[in-house]
N, C-alpha and C positions, 0 to 999 in steps of 0.2 A: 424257189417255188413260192409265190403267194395262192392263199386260197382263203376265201372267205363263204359264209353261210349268214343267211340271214330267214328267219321262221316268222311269222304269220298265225296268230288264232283268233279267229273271230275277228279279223280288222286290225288286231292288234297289235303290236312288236312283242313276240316273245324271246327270242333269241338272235343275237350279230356276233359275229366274231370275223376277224381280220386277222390273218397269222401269213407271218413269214418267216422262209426258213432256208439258209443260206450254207453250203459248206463244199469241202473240195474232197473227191476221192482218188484215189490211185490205184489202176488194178496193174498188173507185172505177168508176164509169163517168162517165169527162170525154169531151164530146163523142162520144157512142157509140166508145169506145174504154175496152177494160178499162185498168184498172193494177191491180196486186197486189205487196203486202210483207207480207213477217213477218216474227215476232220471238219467242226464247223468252225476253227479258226483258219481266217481269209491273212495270211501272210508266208512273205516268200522262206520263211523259218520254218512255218507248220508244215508246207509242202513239201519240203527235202525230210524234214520227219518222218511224213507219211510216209512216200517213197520208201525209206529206208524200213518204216515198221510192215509194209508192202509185200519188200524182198526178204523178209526175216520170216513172214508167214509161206512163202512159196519154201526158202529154206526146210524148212519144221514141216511141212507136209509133205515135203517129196518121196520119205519113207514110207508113206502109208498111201500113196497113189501109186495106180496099176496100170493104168492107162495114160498116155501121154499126150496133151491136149494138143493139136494142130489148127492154126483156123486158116479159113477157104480165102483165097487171095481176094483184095479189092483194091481198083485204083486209089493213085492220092486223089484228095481233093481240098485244095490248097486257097487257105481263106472263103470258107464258102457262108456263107449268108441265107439263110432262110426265115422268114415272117409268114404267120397264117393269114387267111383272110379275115380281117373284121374290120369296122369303124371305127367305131367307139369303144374305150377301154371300159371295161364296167366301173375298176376301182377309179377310176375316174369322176365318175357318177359318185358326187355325197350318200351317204348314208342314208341318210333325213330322207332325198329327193329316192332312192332307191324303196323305202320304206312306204312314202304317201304313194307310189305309183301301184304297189304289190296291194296296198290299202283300198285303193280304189275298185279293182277287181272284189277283193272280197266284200268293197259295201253292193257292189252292185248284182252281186250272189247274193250275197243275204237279202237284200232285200225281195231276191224272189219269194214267189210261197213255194213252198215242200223243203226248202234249206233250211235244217236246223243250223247247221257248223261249219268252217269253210278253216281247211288250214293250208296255208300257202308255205313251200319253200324255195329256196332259190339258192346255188351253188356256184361259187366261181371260181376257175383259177387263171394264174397266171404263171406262164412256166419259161422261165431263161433257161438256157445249157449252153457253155463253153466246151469245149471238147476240142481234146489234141494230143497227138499220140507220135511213135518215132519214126513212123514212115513216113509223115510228112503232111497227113491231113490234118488240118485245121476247121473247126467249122462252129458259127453263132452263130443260136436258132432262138426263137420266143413264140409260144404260138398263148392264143388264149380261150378259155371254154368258158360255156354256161348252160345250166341248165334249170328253166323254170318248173314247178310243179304244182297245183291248185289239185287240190283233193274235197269236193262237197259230201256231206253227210245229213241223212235223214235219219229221226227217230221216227221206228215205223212200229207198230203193236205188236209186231214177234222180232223186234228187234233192231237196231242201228243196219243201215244201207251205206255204200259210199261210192262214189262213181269221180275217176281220176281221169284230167287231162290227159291228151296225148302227144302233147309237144316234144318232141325227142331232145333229148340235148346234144349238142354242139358246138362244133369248132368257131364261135361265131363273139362278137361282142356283143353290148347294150342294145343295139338294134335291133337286137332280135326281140328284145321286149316290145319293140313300140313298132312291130307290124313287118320286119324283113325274115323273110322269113318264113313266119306263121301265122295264121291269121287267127290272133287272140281275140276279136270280137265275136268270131263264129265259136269259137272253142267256148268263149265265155258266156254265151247265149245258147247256147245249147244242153250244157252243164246239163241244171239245175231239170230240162227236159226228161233226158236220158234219166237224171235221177229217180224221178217221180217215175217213170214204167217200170224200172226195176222193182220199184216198192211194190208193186202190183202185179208183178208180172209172176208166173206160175214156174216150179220147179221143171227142170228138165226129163224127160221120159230116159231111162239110160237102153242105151243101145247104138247100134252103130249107122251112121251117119255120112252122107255127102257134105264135106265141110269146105266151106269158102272161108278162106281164112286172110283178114285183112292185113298189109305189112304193119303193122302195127302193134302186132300182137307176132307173126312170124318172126319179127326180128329176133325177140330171145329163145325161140326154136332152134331157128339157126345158130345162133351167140351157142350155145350148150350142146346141139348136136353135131356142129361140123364145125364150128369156130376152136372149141377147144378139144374139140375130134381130133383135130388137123395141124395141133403144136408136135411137133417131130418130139421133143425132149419126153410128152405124156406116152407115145407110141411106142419111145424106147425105154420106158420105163422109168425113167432120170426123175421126173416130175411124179410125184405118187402120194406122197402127205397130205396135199393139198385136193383135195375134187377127184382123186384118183388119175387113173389112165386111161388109154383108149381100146375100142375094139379097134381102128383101125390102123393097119399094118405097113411096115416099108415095103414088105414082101407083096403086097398084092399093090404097091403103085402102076400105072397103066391097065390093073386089071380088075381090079376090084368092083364090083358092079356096088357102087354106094346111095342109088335109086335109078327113078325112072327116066329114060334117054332127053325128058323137057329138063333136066337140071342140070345148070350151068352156074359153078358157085365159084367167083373168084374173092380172089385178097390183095389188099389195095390199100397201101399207105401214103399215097400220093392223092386220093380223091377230095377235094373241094368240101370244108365244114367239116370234115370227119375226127371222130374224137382219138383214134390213132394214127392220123395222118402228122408224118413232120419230114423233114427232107433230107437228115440222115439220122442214122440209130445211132443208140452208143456205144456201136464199136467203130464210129465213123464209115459205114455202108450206108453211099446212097439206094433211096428209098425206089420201090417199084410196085408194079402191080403184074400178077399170075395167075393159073388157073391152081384150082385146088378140084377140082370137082369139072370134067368135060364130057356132054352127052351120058350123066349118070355114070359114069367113071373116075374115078379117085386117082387125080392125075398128079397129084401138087401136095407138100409139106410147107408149114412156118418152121424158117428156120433163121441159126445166128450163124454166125463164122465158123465157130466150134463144132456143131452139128452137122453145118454144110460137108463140111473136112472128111469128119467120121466116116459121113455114110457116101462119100461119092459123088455130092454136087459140084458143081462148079463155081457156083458163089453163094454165100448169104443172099437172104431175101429182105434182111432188111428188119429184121425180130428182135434185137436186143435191146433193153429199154430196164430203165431203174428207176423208179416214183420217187427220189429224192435223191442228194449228191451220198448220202447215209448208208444207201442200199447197193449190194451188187447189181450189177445190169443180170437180167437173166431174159430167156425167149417169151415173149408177148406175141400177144395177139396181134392181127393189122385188121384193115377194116372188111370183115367178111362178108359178102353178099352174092342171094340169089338173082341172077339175069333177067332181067323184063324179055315177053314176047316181042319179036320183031313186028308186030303187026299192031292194031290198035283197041285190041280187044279191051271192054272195060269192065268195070268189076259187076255192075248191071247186067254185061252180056254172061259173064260167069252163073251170076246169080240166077237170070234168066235160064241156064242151062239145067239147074239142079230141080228137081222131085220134088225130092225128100230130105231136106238137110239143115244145116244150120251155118249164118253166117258171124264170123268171131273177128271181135274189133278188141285191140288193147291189150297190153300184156298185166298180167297180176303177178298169181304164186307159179310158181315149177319146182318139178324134182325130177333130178336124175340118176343114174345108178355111175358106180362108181367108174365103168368102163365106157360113159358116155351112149347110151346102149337103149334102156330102157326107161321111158321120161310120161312125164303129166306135165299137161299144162291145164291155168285156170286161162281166165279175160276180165276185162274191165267190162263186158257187153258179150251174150250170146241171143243172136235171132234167128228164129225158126223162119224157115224157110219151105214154102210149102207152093208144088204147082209154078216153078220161079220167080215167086212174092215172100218180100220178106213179110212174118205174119205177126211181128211182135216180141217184143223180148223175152227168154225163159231165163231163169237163173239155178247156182247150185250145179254148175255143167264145170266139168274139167277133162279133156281128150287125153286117151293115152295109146301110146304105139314103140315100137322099136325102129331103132334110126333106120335102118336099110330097108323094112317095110312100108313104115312113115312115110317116106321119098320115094320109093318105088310107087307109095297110090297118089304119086302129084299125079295130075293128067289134064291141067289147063293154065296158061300162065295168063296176067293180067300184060298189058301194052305198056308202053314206056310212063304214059298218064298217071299208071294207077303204082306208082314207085316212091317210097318213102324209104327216107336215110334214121333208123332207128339206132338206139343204144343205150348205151351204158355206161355211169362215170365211175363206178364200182366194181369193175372186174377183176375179180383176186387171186392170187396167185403165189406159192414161194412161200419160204419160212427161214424169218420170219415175211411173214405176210405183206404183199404190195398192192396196194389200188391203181388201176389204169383207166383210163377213159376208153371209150372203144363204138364203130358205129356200125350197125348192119342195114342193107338196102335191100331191100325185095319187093315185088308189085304184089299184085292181090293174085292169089293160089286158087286152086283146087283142087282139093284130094278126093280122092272113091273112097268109102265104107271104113273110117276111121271109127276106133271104138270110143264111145262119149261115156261117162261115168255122172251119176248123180250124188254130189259131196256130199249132202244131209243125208240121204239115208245109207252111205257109204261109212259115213262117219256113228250111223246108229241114232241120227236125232230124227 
């Protein structure tokens, strides 16, 4: 895995780093008992080592395992080959030449008026995996991510403002910087607008609210509320150090009413730019896409080999995944997403629908309760919505709901048009602690009577 960062203040380089990090692992099941070793020494010595330190830890644990690990069959798949979509490698791209381009944006932010400060970051990796086990698959894969970010800031007389791009990041290379993709001139010309009405713009009224809620901002609703709702290992409790567990149950699959009949949420490691998309996992399971979520029914688990087994599937879905050769593979996320409307409705005819409400662009903070359950979200943008016009930005607004209420007050979805591929290269998991890249897709919403909260005087200021 390479990965590098490169930061931005004012125009200026503040931070680059270029890291790579190379090594081999061995997992073993002796007697339904894992063992696991690595190693980041690359030779055919270190490997029979591992192996062997491998079967000495499935040895030594067998006494104190109660349960007997089986995994869910899956064909070979012999010599297989996978590459993600991109052009251009980033690390390919000099340093220098990556730096005056990220430079360029922030002079021509700053020199707007209302920008005090502009801090730009930028993430890349690149990820090789060899992978080959005794059944007989074989499989090299390399996919590669980026993801840009431009954060502008205003010093305003009660206080610093800041107003974040929304470029999602992606399965994608350097092109994405120079126009495939996203369209950074609008993003970048716009900025510094959006900035200035927040400065001015009036706190929110708290109460509850018709919300149109842009994909933009729903993606990490979803990511939190049904993304890791919906890992099988949090449901059975396996997974619990971490973020906690879930409310949702193996017992109510097919029956669980987990919102309202417009919600159709699948998962999808196979989808085009997606930051969990690759063409097999590391247990050698080709990759696919399912329903987790059919007509507001909780139809579907992520799951790995191990899990599939347990509870009764018939195969992995395709979940197991390790952030270095260093780390066990354990169940991940795939790329989770709410279904656009079959028809062409667009976020204007949404808008157009609503009274009384507010419409919310961009994700900021979130919190959620440890069984996935009860959540706040903020935004980078909330606009009041008045008579089907939007009537200007409030700020200080953060919504809060319970997941099966939440989704029960969708009651309008946006057309294929209004569909954005969000996410996150940060998604953490396992202890110790893993980072994954991960995407969610959803068109622009509409929920009934969500309750809005006012953070300043929430907070007592």
């Amino acid at each position: 895995m390479r990965t590098g960062t490169m930061q931005l203040r004012d125009a200026r380089l503040s931070s680059s780093s270029d890291v790579a990090a190379a090594g081999l692992a061995v997992r073993v099941l002796l007697d339904g008992v894992w063992g696991f070793a690595a190693t980041d020494e690359l030779t055919p010595a270190a490997a029979v080592a591992t192996a062997e330190r491998a079967l000495e830890v499935a040895r030594i644990s067998r006494p104190l395992v109660a349960e007997r690990v089986e995994l869910a069959p899956e064909p070979v798949h012999a010599d297989a080959r996978w590459v993600s979509s991109y052009r251009q490698d980033p690390f390919a791209v000099p340093v220098a030449e990556r730096a005056r381009h990220l430079a360029g944006w922030a002079g021509t932010l700053l020199a707007t008026d209302g920008v005090d400060h502009c801090d730009i970051r930028l993430n890349l990796a690149k990820e090789q995996k060899f992978y080959a086990d005794l059944a007989g698959t074989v499989t090299r894969q390399q996919r590669v991510l980026i993801e840009p970010e431009i954060t502008v800031v205003a010093i305003a007389p009660d206080g610093p403002e800041s107003m974040r791009s929304l470029a999602p990041p992606t399965a994608r290379g350097w092109e994405y910087l120079t126009g495939e993709g996203w369209d950074w001139d609008a993003e970048i010309a716009g900025l510094p607008e959006h900035l200035a009405e927040r400065v001015k713009a009036p706190g929110v009224e708290a109460g509850d609210y018709d919300l149109v809620i842009d994909p933009s901002n729903l993606w990490l609703t979803i990511h939190e509320s049904v993304g890791h709702a919906t890992e099988l290992d949090r449901s059975l409790g396996y997974e619990a150090a971490y973020a906690g567990t879930s409310f949702a149950r193996l017992e109510g699959l097919g029956t669980f009413g987990y919102g309202s009949d417009l919600m159709n949420v699948t998962a999808d490691r196979t989808v085009e730019h997606g930051g969990a998309t690759i063409g097999f996992d590391d247990e050698g399971v080709a990759t696919r896409s399912w329903d987790l979520v059919r007509d507001g029914v909780l139809t579907g688990f992520q799951l790995d080999r191990a899990m599939a087994a347990r509870c009764g599937f018939e195969a992995s879905n395709g979940c197991a995944y390790a952030d270095s050769a260093l780390n066990v593979p354990v169940q991940r996320m795939a790329n989770v997403s709410l279904q656009a409307a079959a028809d062409s409705t667009t976020t204007q005819d949404l808008i157009g629908g609503v009274q009384d409400g507010l419409y919310v662009v961009g994700d900021k903070s979130w919190s959620i309760d440890m069984q996935r359950y009860n959540f706040q979200f903020t935004a980078q943008r909330f606009y009041r919505i008045r008579n089907g016009e939007l009537a200007g930005q409030v700020k200080d607004a953060a919504y809060q709901g319970s997941t099966p209420s939440f989704w029960g007050s969708l009651k309008g979805l946006g057309g294929s048009g209004t569909y954005y591929l969000g996410g996150a290269s940060n998604c953490g998991k396992a202890q110790p602690g893993q980072a994954a890249w991960v995407s969610h897709g959803a068109p622009a919403t509409l929920f009934e009577q969500v309750k809005v909260l006012n953070t300043r005087s929430e907070g007592g200021r």
